[in-house]
N, C-alpha and C positions, 0 to 999 in steps of 0.2 A: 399319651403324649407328654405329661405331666414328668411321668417315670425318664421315658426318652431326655427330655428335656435339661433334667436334674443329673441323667447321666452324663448327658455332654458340656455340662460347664467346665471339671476341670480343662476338657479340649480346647472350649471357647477360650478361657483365660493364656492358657498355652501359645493359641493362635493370634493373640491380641496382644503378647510378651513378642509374640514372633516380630508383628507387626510393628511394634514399636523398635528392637532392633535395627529391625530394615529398614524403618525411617533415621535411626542414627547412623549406622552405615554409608546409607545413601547420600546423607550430607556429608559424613565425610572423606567419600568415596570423590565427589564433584569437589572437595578441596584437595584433593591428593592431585585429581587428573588439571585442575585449574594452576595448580602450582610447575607440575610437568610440561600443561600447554607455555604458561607465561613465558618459560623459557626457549620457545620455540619462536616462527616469526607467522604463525600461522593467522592468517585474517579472521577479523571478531566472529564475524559469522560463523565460521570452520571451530571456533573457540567453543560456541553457543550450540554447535549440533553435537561434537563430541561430548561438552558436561550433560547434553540431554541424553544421549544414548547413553552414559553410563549411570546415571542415576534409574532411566526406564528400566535397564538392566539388573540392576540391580533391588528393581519393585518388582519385577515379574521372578525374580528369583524368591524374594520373601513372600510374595503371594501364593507361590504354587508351595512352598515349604508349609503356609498356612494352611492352605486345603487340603494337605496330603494329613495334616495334625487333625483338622475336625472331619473331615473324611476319608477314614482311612484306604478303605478301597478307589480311594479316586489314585489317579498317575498321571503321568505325562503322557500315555499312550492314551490313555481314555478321552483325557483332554483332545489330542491329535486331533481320534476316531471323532468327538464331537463337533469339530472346527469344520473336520471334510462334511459331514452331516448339513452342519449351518451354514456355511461360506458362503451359499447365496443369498441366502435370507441377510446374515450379517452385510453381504457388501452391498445390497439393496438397500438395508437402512441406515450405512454409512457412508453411503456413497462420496457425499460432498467431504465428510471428515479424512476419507482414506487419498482423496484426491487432492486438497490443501496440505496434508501431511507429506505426499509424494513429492508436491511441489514444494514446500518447502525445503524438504531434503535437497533437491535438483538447483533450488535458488542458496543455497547455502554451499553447496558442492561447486559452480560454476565461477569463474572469476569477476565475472562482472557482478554490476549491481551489490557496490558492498555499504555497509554503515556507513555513512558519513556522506553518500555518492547525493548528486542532486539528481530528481531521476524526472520525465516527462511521460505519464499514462493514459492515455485517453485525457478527461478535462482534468486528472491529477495531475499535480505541478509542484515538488517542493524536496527536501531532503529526508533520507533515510534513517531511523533514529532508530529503529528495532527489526529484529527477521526472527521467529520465531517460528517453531514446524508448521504452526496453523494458519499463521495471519502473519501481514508485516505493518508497522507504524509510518507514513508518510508525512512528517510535519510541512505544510502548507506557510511559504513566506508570508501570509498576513495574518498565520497565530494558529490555523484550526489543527486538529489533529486527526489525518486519514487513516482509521483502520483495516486494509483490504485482503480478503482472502488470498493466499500463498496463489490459487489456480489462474486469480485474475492476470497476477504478474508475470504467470509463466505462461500462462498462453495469449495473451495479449503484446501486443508492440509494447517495446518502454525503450525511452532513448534516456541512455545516460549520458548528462550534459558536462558532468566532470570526469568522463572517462579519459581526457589529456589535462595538464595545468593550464594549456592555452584553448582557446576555441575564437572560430571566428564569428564577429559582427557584421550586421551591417546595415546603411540606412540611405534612403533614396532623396536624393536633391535635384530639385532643377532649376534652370537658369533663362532668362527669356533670351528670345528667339535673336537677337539683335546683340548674344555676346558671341568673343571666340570662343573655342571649345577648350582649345588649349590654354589660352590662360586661364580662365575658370578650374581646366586639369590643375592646375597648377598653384591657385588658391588654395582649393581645398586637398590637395594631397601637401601641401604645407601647413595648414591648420590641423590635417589628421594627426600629421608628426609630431609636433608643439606637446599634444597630451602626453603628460607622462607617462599615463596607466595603459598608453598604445603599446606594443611590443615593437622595439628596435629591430627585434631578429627576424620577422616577415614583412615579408612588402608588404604596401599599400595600396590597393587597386581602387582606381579610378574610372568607371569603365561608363561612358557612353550609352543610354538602351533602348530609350524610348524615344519620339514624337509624339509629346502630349498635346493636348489641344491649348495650351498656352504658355509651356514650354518648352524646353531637351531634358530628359530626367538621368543622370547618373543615378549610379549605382557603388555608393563609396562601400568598401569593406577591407576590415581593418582588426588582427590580432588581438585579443588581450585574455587576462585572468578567467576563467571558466569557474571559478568560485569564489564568495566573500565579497567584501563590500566593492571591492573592482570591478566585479560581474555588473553591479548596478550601475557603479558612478563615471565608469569609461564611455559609456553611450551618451549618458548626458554632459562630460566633459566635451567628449566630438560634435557633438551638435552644437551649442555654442561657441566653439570655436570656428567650424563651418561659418556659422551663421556670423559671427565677426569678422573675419577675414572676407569674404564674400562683401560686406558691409564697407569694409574698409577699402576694396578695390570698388566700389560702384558697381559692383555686380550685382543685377535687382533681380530676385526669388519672386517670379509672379505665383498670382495667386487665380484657379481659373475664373474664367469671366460666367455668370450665372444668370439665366434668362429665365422670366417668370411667365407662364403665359396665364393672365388672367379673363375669367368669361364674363360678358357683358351682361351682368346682371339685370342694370336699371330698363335696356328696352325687355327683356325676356317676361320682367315682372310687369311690362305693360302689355305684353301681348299676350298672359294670362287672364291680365283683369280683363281686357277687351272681352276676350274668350268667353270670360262667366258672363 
Protein backbone atom coordinates (compact mmCIF):
# COMPACT_ATOMS: atom_id res chain seq x y z
CA UNK A 1 0.00 0.00 0.00
CA UNK A 2 3.04 2.02 1.05
CA UNK A 3 4.64 1.21 -2.55
CA UNK A 4 1.03 1.94 -4.29
CA UNK A 5 0.96 5.12 -2.47
CA UNK A 6 4.51 6.61 -3.36
CA UNK A 7 3.70 5.48 -6.81
CA UNK A 8 0.82 7.73 -7.28
CA UNK A 9 1.90 11.04 -5.86
CA UNK A 10 3.26 12.31 -8.84
CA UNK A 11 -0.56 11.74 -10.29
CA UNK A 12 -1.97 13.23 -7.09
CA UNK A 13 0.17 16.45 -7.66
CA UNK A 14 -0.83 16.48 -11.49
CA UNK A 15 -4.52 16.14 -10.52
CA UNK A 16 -4.23 18.86 -7.74
CA UNK A 17 -2.18 21.34 -10.66
CA UNK A 18 -5.23 20.18 -12.72
CA UNK A 19 -7.60 21.38 -10.06
CA UNK A 20 -6.14 24.32 -9.39
CA UNK A 21 -6.33 25.38 -13.19
CA UNK A 22 -9.92 24.74 -13.24
CA UNK A 23 -10.57 26.93 -10.47
CA UNK A 24 -8.77 29.72 -12.45
CA UNK A 25 -10.44 29.10 -15.48
CA UNK A 26 -13.71 28.79 -13.91
CA UNK A 27 -13.35 32.31 -12.46
CA UNK A 28 -12.40 33.46 -15.44
CA UNK A 29 -14.68 31.81 -17.62
CA UNK A 30 -17.86 33.59 -15.23
CA UNK A 31 -16.05 37.02 -16.02
CA UNK A 32 -15.86 36.53 -19.80
CA UNK A 33 -19.75 35.12 -19.74
CA UNK A 34 -20.62 38.09 -17.13
CA UNK A 35 -19.19 40.75 -19.43
CA UNK A 36 -21.18 39.13 -22.59
CA UNK A 37 -24.41 38.78 -20.29
CA UNK A 38 -24.00 42.67 -19.07
CA UNK A 39 -24.37 43.58 -22.48
CA UNK A 40 -27.52 41.90 -23.04
CA UNK A 41 -30.95 42.94 -21.38
CA UNK A 42 -31.22 39.58 -19.81
CA UNK A 43 -32.91 39.60 -16.05
CA UNK A 44 -30.59 39.18 -12.98
CA UNK A 45 -31.82 35.78 -12.35
CA UNK A 46 -31.37 34.51 -16.07
CA UNK A 47 -27.61 36.48 -15.43
CA UNK A 48 -27.22 34.17 -12.20
CA UNK A 49 -28.14 30.68 -13.66
CA UNK A 50 -26.14 31.08 -16.85
CA UNK A 51 -22.54 32.40 -14.71
CA UNK A 52 -23.74 29.17 -12.65
CA UNK A 53 -23.82 26.65 -15.53
CA UNK A 54 -20.79 27.79 -16.96
CA UNK A 55 -18.59 27.73 -14.01
CA UNK A 56 -20.41 23.97 -12.91
CA UNK A 57 -19.37 23.41 -16.49
CA UNK A 58 -16.42 24.00 -16.52
CA UNK A 59 -15.64 22.05 -12.72
CA UNK A 60 -17.03 18.90 -14.04
CA UNK A 61 -14.76 19.30 -16.95
CA UNK A 62 -11.46 19.67 -14.54
CA UNK A 63 -12.88 17.04 -12.40
CA UNK A 64 -13.21 14.33 -14.71
CA UNK A 65 -9.73 15.49 -16.53
CA UNK A 66 -8.56 14.89 -12.63
CA UNK A 67 -9.66 11.39 -12.39
CA UNK A 68 -8.92 10.32 -15.70
CA UNK A 69 -4.89 11.61 -14.41
CA UNK A 70 -4.98 9.67 -10.88
CA UNK A 71 -7.20 6.96 -12.45
CA UNK A 72 -6.17 5.97 -15.40
CA UNK A 73 -8.48 3.38 -16.37
CA UNK A 74 -11.39 5.40 -15.19
CA UNK A 75 -13.51 7.32 -18.55
CA UNK A 76 -16.50 8.98 -19.15
CA UNK A 77 -18.20 5.56 -20.10
CA UNK A 78 -17.38 3.95 -16.80
CA UNK A 79 -18.58 7.00 -15.08
CA UNK A 80 -22.04 6.65 -17.32
CA UNK A 81 -22.05 2.72 -16.50
CA UNK A 82 -21.79 3.85 -12.70
CA UNK A 83 -24.39 6.73 -12.59
CA UNK A 84 -27.04 4.00 -14.39
CA UNK A 85 -25.85 1.52 -11.65
CA UNK A 86 -26.46 4.36 -8.62
CA UNK A 87 -29.27 6.64 -10.09
CA UNK A 88 -31.57 5.29 -7.60
CA UNK A 89 -29.63 5.13 -4.57
CA UNK A 90 -28.18 8.75 -5.63
CA UNK A 91 -31.80 10.31 -6.23
CA UNK A 92 -33.13 8.65 -2.99
CA UNK A 93 -30.37 10.45 -1.08
CA UNK A 94 -30.77 13.54 -2.96
CA UNK A 95 -33.93 13.85 -3.34
CA UNK A 96 -34.69 17.22 -1.82
CA UNK A 97 -31.14 18.60 -3.35
CA UNK A 98 -32.16 17.54 -6.99
CA UNK A 99 -35.71 18.97 -6.58
CA UNK A 100 -34.73 22.64 -5.06
CA UNK A 101 -32.02 22.67 -7.89
CA UNK A 102 -34.96 21.73 -10.71
CA UNK A 103 -36.80 24.41 -9.12
CA UNK A 104 -34.50 26.70 -9.09
CA UNK A 105 -33.74 26.37 -12.56
CA UNK A 106 -37.70 26.60 -13.51
CA UNK A 107 -37.80 29.92 -11.09
CA UNK A 108 -34.85 31.46 -12.84
CA UNK A 109 -36.16 30.41 -16.38
CA UNK A 110 -39.81 31.78 -15.91
CA UNK A 111 -40.65 35.60 -16.06
CA UNK A 112 -42.21 36.12 -13.03
CA UNK A 113 -40.92 36.30 -9.60
CA UNK A 114 -37.70 38.29 -10.47
CA UNK A 115 -35.10 40.24 -7.93
CA UNK A 116 -36.27 43.19 -6.68
CA UNK A 117 -40.21 41.82 -7.02
CA UNK A 118 -42.22 41.97 -3.51
CA UNK A 119 -43.62 38.47 -3.42
CA UNK A 120 -46.52 37.13 -0.91
CA UNK A 121 -45.92 33.04 0.25
CA UNK A 122 -47.87 31.51 2.63
CA UNK A 123 -47.20 33.80 6.07
CA UNK A 124 -43.85 35.02 3.80
CA UNK A 125 -44.19 38.63 2.99
CA UNK A 126 -41.43 40.81 1.84
CA UNK A 127 -38.88 41.40 -1.32
CA UNK A 128 -36.62 39.37 -3.29
CA UNK A 129 -33.03 39.85 -2.74
CA UNK A 130 -31.43 36.60 -4.08
CA UNK A 131 -32.47 33.30 -6.34
CA UNK A 132 -29.87 30.86 -6.30
CA UNK A 133 -30.27 27.01 -7.75
CA UNK A 134 -30.98 25.91 -4.11
CA UNK A 135 -32.63 28.36 -2.09
CA UNK A 136 -33.93 31.95 -2.67
CA UNK A 137 -33.42 35.02 0.01
CA UNK A 138 -36.82 36.88 1.02
CA UNK A 139 -35.99 40.07 3.05
CA UNK A 140 -39.06 40.59 5.31
CA UNK A 141 -40.22 44.53 5.66
CA UNK A 142 -39.47 44.61 9.52
CA UNK A 143 -35.68 43.55 8.86
CA UNK A 144 -35.67 39.44 9.11
CA UNK A 145 -34.14 37.50 6.40
CA UNK A 146 -36.29 34.41 4.90
CA UNK A 147 -34.19 31.62 3.52
CA UNK A 148 -36.56 29.17 1.53
CA UNK A 149 -36.02 26.22 -0.45
CA UNK A 150 -36.33 26.78 -4.47
CA UNK A 151 -39.39 23.81 -4.20
CA UNK A 152 -41.29 25.68 -1.64
CA UNK A 153 -41.67 28.65 -4.08
CA UNK A 154 -42.34 26.64 -6.93
CA UNK A 155 -44.92 24.47 -5.84
CA UNK A 156 -46.63 26.60 -3.54
CA UNK A 157 -48.93 29.91 -4.39
CA UNK A 158 -46.75 33.13 -4.38
CA UNK A 159 -48.42 36.34 -5.42
CA UNK A 160 -46.40 38.83 -6.88
CA UNK A 161 -47.52 42.11 -5.51
CA UNK A 162 -45.23 44.25 -7.86
CA UNK A 163 -46.03 42.46 -10.97
CA UNK A 164 -47.65 46.03 -12.33
CA UNK A 165 -46.17 49.69 -11.04
CA UNK A 166 -49.80 50.15 -9.99
CA UNK A 167 -52.01 47.84 -7.84
CA UNK A 168 -55.13 48.34 -6.28
CA UNK A 169 -56.14 49.30 -2.44
CA UNK A 170 -58.64 49.40 -0.49
CA UNK A 171 -60.46 50.09 2.71
CA UNK A 172 -63.94 49.79 4.38
CA UNK A 173 -65.85 52.89 5.76
CA UNK A 174 -69.09 53.30 7.18
CA UNK A 175 -71.42 55.94 7.87
CA UNK A 176 -74.72 56.00 10.25
CA UNK A 177 -77.74 54.96 9.36
CA UNK A 178 -79.38 58.64 9.17
CA UNK A 179 -76.88 59.95 6.40
CA UNK A 180 -77.35 60.10 2.33
CA UNK A 181 -75.66 57.66 0.65
CA UNK A 182 -74.80 59.91 -2.10
CA UNK A 183 -73.41 62.69 -0.47
CA UNK A 184 -71.26 60.51 1.78
CA UNK A 185 -70.28 59.00 -2.13
CA UNK A 186 -69.23 62.01 -2.70
CA UNK A 187 -67.24 63.13 0.46
CA UNK A 188 -65.12 60.57 0.29
CA UNK A 189 -64.47 59.95 -3.33
CA UNK A 190 -63.36 63.61 -3.08
CA UNK A 191 -61.08 63.15 -0.19
CA UNK A 192 -59.73 59.88 -2.06
CA UNK A 193 -58.65 62.21 -4.97
CA UNK A 194 -57.04 65.10 -2.87
CA UNK A 195 -54.03 62.34 -2.17
CA UNK A 196 -51.48 62.79 -4.35
CA UNK A 197 -49.98 59.25 -4.26
CA UNK A 198 -53.81 58.20 -5.56
CA UNK A 199 -53.50 57.50 -9.30
CA UNK A 200 -55.17 60.14 -11.53
CA UNK A 201 -55.48 57.62 -14.36
CA UNK A 202 -58.04 54.90 -12.52
CA UNK A 203 -61.23 55.62 -11.20
CA UNK A 204 -62.15 55.67 -7.85
CA UNK A 205 -64.93 53.39 -6.68
CA UNK A 206 -67.10 53.95 -4.10
CA UNK A 207 -69.25 51.13 -3.81
CA UNK A 208 -72.00 50.66 -1.09
CA UNK A 209 -71.86 46.71 0.47
CA UNK A 210 -72.90 46.06 3.65
CA UNK A 211 -75.83 46.71 6.49
CA UNK A 212 -73.97 46.55 9.43
CA UNK A 213 -75.49 46.50 12.75
CA UNK A 214 -74.82 50.28 13.24
CA UNK A 215 -74.01 51.32 10.11
CA UNK A 216 -73.86 51.27 5.72
CA UNK A 217 -70.11 50.09 5.12
CA UNK A 218 -68.52 51.24 1.72
CA UNK A 219 -66.10 49.79 0.29
CA UNK A 220 -63.53 52.63 -1.00
CA UNK A 221 -60.81 51.32 -3.58
CA UNK A 222 -58.39 53.31 -5.09
CA UNK A 223 -55.04 52.91 -7.43
CA UNK A 224 -51.64 53.68 -6.36
CA UNK A 225 -47.66 52.63 -6.33
CA UNK A 226 -47.33 48.68 -5.90
CA UNK A 227 -43.75 49.53 -4.47
CA UNK A 228 -41.62 51.93 -2.15
CA UNK A 229 -42.49 54.12 0.42
CA UNK A 230 -46.05 54.93 -1.65
CA UNK A 231 -47.08 51.36 -1.14
CA UNK A 232 -47.16 52.26 2.67
CA UNK A 233 -48.06 55.98 2.86
CA UNK A 234 -51.18 56.10 0.30
CA UNK A 235 -53.34 53.93 2.63
CA UNK A 236 -52.58 56.11 5.50
CA UNK A 237 -52.83 59.30 3.49
CA UNK A 238 -56.55 58.06 2.28
CA UNK A 239 -57.59 57.30 5.50
CA UNK A 240 -57.17 60.49 6.95
CA UNK A 241 -58.33 62.38 4.51
CA UNK A 242 -61.64 60.09 4.59
CA UNK A 243 -61.82 60.56 8.10
CA UNK A 244 -61.44 64.65 7.69
CA UNK A 245 -63.73 65.26 4.89
CA UNK A 246 -66.36 63.02 6.44
CA UNK A 247 -65.60 65.19 9.81
CA UNK A 248 -65.81 68.28 8.02
CA UNK A 249 -69.36 67.55 6.38
CA UNK A 250 -70.83 66.19 9.78
CA UNK A 251 -70.77 62.82 8.69
CA UNK A 252 -70.54 60.73 11.89
CA UNK A 253 -68.53 57.09 11.64
CA UNK A 254 -70.46 55.05 14.22
CA UNK A 255 -68.83 52.88 16.09
CA UNK A 256 -70.82 49.45 17.00
CA UNK A 257 -72.86 49.56 20.10
CA UNK A 258 -71.55 46.55 22.52
CA UNK A 259 -73.58 44.72 25.19
CA UNK A 260 -72.13 42.97 28.21
CA UNK A 261 -74.00 40.31 29.68
CA UNK A 262 -73.07 39.95 33.14
CA UNK A 263 -74.05 36.78 35.79
CA UNK A 264 -75.42 37.66 39.02
CA UNK A 265 -72.86 36.57 41.00
CA UNK A 266 -73.85 37.96 44.63
CA UNK A 267 -77.32 35.67 44.99
CA UNK A 268 -75.48 32.52 43.20
CA UNK A 269 -72.74 32.88 45.95
CA UNK A 270 -75.68 32.91 48.48
CA UNK A 271 -77.27 30.01 47.39
CA UNK A 272 -74.04 28.02 47.67
CA UNK A 273 -73.44 28.96 51.18
CA UNK A 274 -77.05 28.22 52.06
CA UNK A 275 -76.20 24.78 50.20
CA UNK A 276 -73.24 23.99 52.60
Amino acid sequence: MAESLVASLPAMVIALIIIGITWAVAKGASRISARIIGKTELRPSLRNLVDTLVRLGVWLGGAMIAAIVVFPDFSPTSLIAGLGIGAVAIGFAFQDFFENFLAGVMIMLRDKMQIGDVIKSGDIHGKVEFISLRESHIRAFSGELHVLPNSMLFKDPVEVVTDLEERRFEVVIGVSYDTDLDDADAVIRKAVGSVDLVSKDKDIQVLADTFNSSSVDFVVRWWAASSGPDAVMNRDQVVRAIKRGLDEAGIEIPFPYITHTFKESVPMAEGIREAA
